[in-house]
Biotite code that builds the C-alpha atoms (Angstrom):
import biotite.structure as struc

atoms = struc.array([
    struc.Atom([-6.579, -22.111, -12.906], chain_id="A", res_id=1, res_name="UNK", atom_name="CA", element="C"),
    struc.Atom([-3.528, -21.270, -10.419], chain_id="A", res_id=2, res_name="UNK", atom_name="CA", element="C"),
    struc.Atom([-3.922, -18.564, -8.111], chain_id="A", res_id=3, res_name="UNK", atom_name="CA", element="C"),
    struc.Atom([0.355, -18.661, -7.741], chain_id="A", res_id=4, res_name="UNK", atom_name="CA", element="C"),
    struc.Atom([2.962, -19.716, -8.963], chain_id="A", res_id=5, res_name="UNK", atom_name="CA", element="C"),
    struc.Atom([6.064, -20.803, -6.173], chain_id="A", res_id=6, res_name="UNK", atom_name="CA", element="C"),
    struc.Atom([9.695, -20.778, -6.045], chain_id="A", res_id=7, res_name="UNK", atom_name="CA", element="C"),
    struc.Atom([10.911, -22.032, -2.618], chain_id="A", res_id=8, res_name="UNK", atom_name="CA", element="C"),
    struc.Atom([13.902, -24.433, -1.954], chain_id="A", res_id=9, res_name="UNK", atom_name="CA", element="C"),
    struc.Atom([13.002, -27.813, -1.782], chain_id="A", res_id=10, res_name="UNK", atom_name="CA", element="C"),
    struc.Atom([14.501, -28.565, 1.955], chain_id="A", res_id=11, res_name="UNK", atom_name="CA", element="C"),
    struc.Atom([12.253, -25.266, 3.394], chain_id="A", res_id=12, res_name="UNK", atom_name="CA", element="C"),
    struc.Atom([10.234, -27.281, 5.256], chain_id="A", res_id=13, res_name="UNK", atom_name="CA", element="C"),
    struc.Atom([8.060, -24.190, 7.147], chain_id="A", res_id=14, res_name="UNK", atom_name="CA", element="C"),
    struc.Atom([7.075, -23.627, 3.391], chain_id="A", res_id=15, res_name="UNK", atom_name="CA", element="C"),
    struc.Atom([5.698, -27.495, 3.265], chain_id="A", res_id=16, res_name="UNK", atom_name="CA", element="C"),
    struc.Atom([4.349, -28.258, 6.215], chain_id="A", res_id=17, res_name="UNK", atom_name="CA", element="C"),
    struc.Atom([2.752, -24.492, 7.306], chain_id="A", res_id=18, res_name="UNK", atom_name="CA", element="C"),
    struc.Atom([2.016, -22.085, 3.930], chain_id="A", res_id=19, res_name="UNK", atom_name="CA", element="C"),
    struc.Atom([0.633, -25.245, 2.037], chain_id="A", res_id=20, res_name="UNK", atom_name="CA", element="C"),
    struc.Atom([-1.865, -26.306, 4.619], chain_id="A", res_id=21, res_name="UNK", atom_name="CA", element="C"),
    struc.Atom([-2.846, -23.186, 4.726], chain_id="A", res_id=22, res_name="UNK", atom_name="CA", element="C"),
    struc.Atom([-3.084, -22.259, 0.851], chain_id="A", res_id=23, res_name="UNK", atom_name="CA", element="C"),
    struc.Atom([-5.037, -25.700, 1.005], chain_id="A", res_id=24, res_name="UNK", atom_name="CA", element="C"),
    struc.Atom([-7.324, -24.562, 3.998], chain_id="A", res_id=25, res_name="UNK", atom_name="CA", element="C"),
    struc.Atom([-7.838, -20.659, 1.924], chain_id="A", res_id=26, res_name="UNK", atom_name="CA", element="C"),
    struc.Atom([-8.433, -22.605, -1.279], chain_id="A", res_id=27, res_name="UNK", atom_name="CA", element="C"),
    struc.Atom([-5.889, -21.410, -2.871], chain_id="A", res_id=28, res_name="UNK", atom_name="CA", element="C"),
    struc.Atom([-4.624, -23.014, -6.282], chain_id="A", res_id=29, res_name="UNK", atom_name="CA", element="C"),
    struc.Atom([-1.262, -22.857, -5.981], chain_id="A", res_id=30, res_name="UNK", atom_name="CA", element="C"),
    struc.Atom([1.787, -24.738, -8.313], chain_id="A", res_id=31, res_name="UNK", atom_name="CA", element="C"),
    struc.Atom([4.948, -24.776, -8.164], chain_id="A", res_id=32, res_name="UNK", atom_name="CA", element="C"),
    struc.Atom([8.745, -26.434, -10.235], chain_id="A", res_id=33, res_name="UNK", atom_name="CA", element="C"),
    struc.Atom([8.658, -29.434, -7.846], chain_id="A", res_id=34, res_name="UNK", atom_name="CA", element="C"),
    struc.Atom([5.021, -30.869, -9.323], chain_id="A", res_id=35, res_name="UNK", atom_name="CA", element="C"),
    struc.Atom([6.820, -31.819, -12.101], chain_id="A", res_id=36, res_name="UNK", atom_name="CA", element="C"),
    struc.Atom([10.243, -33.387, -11.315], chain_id="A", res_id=37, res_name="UNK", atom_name="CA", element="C"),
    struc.Atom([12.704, -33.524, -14.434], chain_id="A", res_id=38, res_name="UNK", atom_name="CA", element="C"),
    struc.Atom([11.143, -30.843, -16.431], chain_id="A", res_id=39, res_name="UNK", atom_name="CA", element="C"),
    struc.Atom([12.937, -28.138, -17.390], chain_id="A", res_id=40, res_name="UNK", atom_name="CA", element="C"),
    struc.Atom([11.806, -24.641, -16.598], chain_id="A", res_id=41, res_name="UNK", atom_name="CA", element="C"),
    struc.Atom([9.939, -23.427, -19.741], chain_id="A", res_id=42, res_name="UNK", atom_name="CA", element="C"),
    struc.Atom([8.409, -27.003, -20.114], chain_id="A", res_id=43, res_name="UNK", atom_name="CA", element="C"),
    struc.Atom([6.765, -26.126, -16.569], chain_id="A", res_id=44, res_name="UNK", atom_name="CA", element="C"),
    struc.Atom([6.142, -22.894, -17.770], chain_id="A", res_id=45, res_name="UNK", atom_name="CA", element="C"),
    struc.Atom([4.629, -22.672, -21.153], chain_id="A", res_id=46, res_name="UNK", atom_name="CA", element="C"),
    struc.Atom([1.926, -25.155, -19.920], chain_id="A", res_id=47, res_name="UNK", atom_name="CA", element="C"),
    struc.Atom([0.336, -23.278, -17.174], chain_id="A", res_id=48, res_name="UNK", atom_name="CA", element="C"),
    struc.Atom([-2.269, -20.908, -19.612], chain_id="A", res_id=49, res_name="UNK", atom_name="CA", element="C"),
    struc.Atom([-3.800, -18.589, -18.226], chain_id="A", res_id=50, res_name="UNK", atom_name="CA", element="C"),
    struc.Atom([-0.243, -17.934, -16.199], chain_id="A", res_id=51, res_name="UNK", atom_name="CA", element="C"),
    struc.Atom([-1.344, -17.598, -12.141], chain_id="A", res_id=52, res_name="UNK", atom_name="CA", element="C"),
    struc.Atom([-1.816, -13.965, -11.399], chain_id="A", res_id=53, res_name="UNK", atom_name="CA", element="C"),
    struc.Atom([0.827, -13.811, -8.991], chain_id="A", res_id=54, res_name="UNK", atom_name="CA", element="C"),
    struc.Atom([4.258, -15.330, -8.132], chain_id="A", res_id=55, res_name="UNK", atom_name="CA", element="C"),
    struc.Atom([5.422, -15.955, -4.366], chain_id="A", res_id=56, res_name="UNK", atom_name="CA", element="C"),
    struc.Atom([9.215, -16.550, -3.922], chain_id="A", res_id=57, res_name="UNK", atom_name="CA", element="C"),
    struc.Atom([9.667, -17.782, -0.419], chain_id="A", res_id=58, res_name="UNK", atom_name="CA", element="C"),
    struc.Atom([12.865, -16.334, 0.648], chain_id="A", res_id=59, res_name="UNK", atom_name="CA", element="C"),
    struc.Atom([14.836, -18.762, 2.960], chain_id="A", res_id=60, res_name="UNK", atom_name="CA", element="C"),
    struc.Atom([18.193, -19.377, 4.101], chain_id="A", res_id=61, res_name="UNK", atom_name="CA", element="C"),
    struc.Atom([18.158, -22.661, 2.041], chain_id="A", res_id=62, res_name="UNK", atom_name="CA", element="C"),
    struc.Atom([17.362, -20.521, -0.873], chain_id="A", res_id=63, res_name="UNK", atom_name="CA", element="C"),
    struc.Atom([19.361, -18.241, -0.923], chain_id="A", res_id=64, res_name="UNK", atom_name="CA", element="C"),
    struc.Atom([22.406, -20.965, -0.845], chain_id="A", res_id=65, res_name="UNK", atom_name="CA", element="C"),
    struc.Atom([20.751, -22.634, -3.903], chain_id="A", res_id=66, res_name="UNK", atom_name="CA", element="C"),
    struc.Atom([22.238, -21.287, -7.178], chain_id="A", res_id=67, res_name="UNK", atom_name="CA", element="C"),
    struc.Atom([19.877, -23.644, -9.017], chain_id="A", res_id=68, res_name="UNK", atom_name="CA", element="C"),
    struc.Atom([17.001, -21.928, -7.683], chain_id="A", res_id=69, res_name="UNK", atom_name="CA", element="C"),
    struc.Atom([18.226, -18.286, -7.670], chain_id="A", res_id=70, res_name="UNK", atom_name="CA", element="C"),
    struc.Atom([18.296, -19.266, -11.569], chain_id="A", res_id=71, res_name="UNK", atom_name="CA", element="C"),
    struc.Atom([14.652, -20.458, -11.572], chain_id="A", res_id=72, res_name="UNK", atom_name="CA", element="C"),
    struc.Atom([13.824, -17.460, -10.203], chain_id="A", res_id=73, res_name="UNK", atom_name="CA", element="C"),
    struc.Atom([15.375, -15.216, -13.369], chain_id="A", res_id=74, res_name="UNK", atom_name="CA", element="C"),
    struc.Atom([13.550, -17.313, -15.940], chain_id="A", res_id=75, res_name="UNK", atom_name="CA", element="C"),
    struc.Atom([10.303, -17.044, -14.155], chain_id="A", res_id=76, res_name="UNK", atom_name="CA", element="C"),
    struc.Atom([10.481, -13.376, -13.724], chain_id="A", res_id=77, res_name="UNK", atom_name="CA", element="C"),
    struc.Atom([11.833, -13.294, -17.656], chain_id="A", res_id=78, res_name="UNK", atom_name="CA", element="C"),
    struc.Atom([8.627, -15.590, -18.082], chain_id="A", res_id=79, res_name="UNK", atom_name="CA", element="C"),
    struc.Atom([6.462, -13.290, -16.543], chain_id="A", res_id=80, res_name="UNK", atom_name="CA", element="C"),
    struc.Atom([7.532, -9.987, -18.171], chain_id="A", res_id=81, res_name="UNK", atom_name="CA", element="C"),
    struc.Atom([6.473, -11.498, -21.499], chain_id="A", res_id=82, res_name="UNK", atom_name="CA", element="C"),
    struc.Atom([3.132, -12.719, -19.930], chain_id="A", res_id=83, res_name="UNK", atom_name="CA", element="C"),
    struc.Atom([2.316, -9.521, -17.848], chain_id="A", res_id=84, res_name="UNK", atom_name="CA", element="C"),
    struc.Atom([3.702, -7.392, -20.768], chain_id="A", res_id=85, res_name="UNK", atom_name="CA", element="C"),
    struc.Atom([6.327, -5.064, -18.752], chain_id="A", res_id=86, res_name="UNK", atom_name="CA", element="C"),
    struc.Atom([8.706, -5.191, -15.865], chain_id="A", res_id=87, res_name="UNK", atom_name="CA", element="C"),
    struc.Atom([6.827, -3.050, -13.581], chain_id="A", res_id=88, res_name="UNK", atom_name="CA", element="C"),
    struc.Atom([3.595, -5.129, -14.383], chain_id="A", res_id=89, res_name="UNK", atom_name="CA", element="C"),
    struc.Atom([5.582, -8.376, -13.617], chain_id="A", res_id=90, res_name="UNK", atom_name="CA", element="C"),
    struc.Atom([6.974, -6.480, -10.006], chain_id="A", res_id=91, res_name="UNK", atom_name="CA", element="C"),
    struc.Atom([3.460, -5.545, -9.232], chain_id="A", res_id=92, res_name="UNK", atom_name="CA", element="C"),
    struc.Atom([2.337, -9.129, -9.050], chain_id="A", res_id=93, res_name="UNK", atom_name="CA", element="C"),
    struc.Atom([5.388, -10.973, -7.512], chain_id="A", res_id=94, res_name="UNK", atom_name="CA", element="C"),
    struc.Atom([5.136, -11.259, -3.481], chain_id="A", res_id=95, res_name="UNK", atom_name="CA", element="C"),
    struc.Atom([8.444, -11.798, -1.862], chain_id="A", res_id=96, res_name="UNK", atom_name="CA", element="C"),
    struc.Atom([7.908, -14.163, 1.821], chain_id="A", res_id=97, res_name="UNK", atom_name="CA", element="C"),
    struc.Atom([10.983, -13.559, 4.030], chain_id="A", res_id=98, res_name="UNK", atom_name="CA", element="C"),
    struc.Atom([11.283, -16.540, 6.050], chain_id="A", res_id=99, res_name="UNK", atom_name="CA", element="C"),
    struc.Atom([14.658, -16.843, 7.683], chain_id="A", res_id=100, res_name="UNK", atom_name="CA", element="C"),
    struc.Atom([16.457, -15.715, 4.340], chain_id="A", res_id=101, res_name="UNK", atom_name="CA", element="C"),
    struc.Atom([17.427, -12.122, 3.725], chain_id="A", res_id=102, res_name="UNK", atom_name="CA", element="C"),
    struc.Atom([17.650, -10.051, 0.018], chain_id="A", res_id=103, res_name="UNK", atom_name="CA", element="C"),
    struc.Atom([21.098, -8.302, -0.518], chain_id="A", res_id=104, res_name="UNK", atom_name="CA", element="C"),
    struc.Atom([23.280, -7.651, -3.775], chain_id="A", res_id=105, res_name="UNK", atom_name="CA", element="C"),
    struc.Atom([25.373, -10.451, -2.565], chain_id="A", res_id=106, res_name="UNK", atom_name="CA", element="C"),
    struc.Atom([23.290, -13.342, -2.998], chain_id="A", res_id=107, res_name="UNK", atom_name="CA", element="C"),
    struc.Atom([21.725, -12.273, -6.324], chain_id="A", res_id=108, res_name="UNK", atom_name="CA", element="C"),
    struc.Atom([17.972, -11.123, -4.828], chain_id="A", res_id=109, res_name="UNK", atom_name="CA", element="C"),
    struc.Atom([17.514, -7.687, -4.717], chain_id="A", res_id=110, res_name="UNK", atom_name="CA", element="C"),
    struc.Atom([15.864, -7.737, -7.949], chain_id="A", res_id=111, res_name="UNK", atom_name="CA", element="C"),
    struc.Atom([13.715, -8.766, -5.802], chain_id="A", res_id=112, res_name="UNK", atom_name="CA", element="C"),
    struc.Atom([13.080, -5.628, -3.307], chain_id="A", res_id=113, res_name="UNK", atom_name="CA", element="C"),
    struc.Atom([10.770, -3.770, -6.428], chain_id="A", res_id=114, res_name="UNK", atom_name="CA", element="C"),
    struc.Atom([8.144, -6.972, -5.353], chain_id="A", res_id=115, res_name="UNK", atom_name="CA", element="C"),
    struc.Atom([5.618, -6.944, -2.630], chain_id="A", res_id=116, res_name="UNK", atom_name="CA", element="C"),
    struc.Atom([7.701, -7.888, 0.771], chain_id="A", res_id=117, res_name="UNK", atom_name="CA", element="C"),
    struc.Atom([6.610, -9.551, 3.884], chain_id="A", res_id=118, res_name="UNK", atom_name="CA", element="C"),
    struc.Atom([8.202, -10.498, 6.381], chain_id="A", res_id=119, res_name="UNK", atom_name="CA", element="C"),
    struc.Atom([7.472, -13.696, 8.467], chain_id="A", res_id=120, res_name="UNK", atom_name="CA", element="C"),
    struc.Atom([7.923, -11.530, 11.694], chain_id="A", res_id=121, res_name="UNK", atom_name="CA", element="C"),
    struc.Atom([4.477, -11.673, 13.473], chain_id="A", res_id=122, res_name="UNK", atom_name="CA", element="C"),
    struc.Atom([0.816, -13.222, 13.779], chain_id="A", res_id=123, res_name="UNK", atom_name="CA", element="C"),
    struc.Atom([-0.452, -12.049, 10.836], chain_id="A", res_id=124, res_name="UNK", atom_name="CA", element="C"),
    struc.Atom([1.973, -12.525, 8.446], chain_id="A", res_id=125, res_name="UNK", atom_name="CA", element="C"),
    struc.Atom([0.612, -15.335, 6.218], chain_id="A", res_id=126, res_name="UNK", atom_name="CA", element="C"),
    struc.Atom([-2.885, -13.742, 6.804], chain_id="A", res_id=127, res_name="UNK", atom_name="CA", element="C"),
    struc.Atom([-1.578, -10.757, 4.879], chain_id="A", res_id=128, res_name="UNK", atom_name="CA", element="C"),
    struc.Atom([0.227, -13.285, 2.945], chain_id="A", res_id=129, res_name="UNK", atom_name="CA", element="C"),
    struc.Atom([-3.250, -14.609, 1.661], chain_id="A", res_id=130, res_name="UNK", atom_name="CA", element="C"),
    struc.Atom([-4.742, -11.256, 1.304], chain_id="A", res_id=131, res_name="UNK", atom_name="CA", element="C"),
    struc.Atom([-1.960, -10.579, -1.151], chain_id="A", res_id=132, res_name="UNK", atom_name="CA", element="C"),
    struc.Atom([-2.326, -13.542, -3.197], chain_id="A", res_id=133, res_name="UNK", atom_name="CA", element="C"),
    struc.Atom([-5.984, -12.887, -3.397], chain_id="A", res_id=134, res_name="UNK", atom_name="CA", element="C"),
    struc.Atom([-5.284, -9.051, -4.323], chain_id="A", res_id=135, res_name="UNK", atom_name="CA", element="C"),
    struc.Atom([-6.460, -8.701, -7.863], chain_id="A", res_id=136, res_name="UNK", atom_name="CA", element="C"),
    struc.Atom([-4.968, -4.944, -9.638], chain_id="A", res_id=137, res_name="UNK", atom_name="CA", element="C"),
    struc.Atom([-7.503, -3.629, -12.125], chain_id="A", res_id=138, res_name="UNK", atom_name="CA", element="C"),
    struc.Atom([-6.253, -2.855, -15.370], chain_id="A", res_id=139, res_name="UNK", atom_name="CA", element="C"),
    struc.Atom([-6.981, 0.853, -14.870], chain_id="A", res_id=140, res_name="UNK", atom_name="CA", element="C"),
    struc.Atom([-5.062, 0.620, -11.959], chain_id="A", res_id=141, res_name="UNK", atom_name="CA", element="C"),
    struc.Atom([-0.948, 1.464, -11.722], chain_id="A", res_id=142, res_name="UNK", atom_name="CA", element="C"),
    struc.Atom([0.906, 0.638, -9.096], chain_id="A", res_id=143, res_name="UNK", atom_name="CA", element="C"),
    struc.Atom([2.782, 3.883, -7.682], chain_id="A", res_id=144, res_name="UNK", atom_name="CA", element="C"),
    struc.Atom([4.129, 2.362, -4.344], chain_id="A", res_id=145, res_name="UNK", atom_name="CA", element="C"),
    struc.Atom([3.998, -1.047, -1.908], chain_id="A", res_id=146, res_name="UNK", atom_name="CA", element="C"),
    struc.Atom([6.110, -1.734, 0.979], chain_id="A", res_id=147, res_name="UNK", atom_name="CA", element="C"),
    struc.Atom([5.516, 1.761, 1.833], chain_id="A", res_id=148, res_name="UNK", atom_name="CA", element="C"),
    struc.Atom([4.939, 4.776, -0.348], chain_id="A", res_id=149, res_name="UNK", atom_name="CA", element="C"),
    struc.Atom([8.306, 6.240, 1.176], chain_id="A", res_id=150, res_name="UNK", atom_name="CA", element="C"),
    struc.Atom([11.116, 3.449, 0.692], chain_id="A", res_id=151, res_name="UNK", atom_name="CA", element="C"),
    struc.Atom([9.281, 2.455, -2.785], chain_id="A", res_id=152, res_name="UNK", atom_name="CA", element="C"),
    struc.Atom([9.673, 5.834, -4.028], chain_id="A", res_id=153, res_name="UNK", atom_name="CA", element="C"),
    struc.Atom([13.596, 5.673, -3.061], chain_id="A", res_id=154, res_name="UNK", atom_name="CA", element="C"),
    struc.Atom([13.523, 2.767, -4.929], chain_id="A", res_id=155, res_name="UNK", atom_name="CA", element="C"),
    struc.Atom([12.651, 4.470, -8.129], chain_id="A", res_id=156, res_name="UNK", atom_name="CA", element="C"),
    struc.Atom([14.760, 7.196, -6.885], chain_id="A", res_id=157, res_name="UNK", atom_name="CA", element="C"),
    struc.Atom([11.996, 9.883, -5.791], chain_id="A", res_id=158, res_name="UNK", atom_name="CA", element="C"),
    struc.Atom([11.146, 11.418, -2.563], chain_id="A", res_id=159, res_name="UNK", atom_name="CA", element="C"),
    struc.Atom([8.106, 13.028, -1.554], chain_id="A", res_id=160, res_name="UNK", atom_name="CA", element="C"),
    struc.Atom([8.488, 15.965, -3.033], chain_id="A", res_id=161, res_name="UNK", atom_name="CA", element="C"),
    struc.Atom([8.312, 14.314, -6.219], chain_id="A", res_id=162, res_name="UNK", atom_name="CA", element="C"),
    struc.Atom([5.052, 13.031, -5.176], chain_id="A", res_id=163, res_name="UNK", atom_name="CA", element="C"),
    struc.Atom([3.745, 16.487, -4.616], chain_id="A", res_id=164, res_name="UNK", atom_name="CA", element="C"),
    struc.Atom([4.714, 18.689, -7.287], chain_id="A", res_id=165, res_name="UNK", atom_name="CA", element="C"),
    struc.Atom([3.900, 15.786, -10.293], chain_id="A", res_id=166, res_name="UNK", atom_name="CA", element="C"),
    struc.Atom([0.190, 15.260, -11.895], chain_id="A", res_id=167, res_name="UNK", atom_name="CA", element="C"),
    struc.Atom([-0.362, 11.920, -11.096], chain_id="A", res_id=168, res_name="UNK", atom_name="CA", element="C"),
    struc.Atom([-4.166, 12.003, -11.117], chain_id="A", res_id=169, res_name="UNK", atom_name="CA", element="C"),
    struc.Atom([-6.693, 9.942, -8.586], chain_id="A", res_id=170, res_name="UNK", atom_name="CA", element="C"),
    struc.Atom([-4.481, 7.992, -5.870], chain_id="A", res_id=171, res_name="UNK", atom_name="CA", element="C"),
    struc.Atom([-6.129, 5.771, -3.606], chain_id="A", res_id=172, res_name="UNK", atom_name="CA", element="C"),
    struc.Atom([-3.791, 4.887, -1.150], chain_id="A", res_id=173, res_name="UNK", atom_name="CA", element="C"),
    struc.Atom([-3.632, 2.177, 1.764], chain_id="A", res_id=174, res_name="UNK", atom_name="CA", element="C"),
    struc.Atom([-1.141, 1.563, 4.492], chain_id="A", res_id=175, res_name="UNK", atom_name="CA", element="C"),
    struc.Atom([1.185, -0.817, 2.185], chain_id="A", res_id=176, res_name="UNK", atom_name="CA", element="C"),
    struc.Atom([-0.593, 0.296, -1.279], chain_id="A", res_id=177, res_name="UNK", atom_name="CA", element="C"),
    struc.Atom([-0.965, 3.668, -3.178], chain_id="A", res_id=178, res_name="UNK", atom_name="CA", element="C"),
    struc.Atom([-2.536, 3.148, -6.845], chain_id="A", res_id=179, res_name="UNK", atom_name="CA", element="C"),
    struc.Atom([-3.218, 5.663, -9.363], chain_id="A", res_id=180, res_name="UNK", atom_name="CA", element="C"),
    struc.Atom([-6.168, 5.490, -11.843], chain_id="A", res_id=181, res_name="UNK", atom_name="CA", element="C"),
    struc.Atom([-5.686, 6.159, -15.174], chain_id="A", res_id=182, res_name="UNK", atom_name="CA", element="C"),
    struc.Atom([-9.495, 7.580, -15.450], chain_id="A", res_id=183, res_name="UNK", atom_name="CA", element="C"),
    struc.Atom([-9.273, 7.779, -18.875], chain_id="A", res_id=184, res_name="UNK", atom_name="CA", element="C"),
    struc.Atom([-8.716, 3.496, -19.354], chain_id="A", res_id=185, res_name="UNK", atom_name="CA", element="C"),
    struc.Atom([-11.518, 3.721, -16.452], chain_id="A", res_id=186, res_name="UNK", atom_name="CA", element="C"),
    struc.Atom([-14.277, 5.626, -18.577], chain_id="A", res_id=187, res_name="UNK", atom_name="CA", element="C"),
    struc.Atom([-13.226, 3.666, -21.974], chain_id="A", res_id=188, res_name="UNK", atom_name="CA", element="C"),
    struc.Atom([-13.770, 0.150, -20.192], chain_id="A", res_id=189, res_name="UNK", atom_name="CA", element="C"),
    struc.Atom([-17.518, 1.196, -18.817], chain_id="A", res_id=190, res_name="UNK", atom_name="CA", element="C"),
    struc.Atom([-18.281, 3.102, -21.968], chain_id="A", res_id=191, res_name="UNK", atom_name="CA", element="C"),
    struc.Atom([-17.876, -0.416, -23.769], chain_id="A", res_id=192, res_name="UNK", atom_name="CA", element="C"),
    struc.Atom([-19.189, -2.284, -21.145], chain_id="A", res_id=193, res_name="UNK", atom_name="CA", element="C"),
    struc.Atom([-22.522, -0.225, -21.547], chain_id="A", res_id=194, res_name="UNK", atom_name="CA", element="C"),
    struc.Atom([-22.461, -0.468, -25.274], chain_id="A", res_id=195, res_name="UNK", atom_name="CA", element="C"),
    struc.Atom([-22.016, -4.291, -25.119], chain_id="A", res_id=196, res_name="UNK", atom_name="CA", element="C"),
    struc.Atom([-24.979, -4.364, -22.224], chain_id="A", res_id=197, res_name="UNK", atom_name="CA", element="C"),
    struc.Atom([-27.123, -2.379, -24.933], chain_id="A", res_id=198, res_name="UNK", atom_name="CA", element="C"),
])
């Protein structure tokens, strides 16, 4: 099984010769559109069961050049909202890597700024790159807000006032993360786990 699934531009070589040693070093399963040259996309990606429970598009300047990965991106995404069930599931499990790219309405990313970002701007970086891909999101859990409660509220076009005067139940929030519990999916999943333990 494949921890993540890849989209990078071929000709990014940081993505080659420094994230795959290191996914290799972490033990992380990864895959990618390049291990299987002349395939199209939904031959690559009907194969892969159980789908990787995350994608990582590696944002470069290369990329973002490349129409004819821009459009790989799409169908994965597509791909992955009938896997995951739901656009916000699919945005909850896609990690964007800025490299030496950038996301903007003109080059056909910002789709792309509902994902997980990080930015390849300091030591730690790919270490919180790892602890991302290694993240797993409970099923009781919802993701209210990553990259920040603040600017991922703006993206869904709240503020924090929203935030205050809603019901939204147990939040458990981190610097980057704030999940809600749906309590009610909680108690249901241990109720049946203790009836099947019986």
């Amino acid at each position: 099984m494949h921890d993540v699934f890849i989209v990078y531009d071929d000709k990014d070589v940081f993505t080659q010769e420094t994230l795959f040693p290191v996914f290799e070093n972490q033990k992380l399963e990864y895959c990618s559109f390049y291990d299987n040259p002349g395939k199209t996309i939904s031959c690559i990606l009907e194969p892969l069961d159980p789908f990787p429970d995350k994608i990582l598009v590696v944002i470069s300047d290369e990329l973002c050049q490349n129409e004819r990965v821009k459009y790989a991106i799409e169908c994965v995404l597509q791909y992955a909202i009938e896997i995951y069930g739901s656009a916000s599931k699919m945005f909850d499990r896609v990690i964007t890597f800025i490299t030496t790219g950038s996301i903007t309405k003109e080059n056909g990313l910002f789709p792309l700024k509902k994902t997980t970002i990080i930015y390849n701007n300091s030591t730690v970086a790919i270490k919180d790159l790892v602890s991302n891909i290694r993240l797993k999101i409970m099923p009781f859990c919802n993701i209210l807000a990553k990259n920040g409660l603040v600017e991922t509220l703006g993206l869904h076009g709240l503020s924090m006032t929203h935030l205050k005067t809603q019901i939204f139940g147990l939040i458990i929030s981190t610097g980057n993360l704030c999940l809600q519990i749906d309590l009610e999916f909680f108690l249901n999943i241990n109720k049946n786990t203790k009836i099947t333990e019986q």
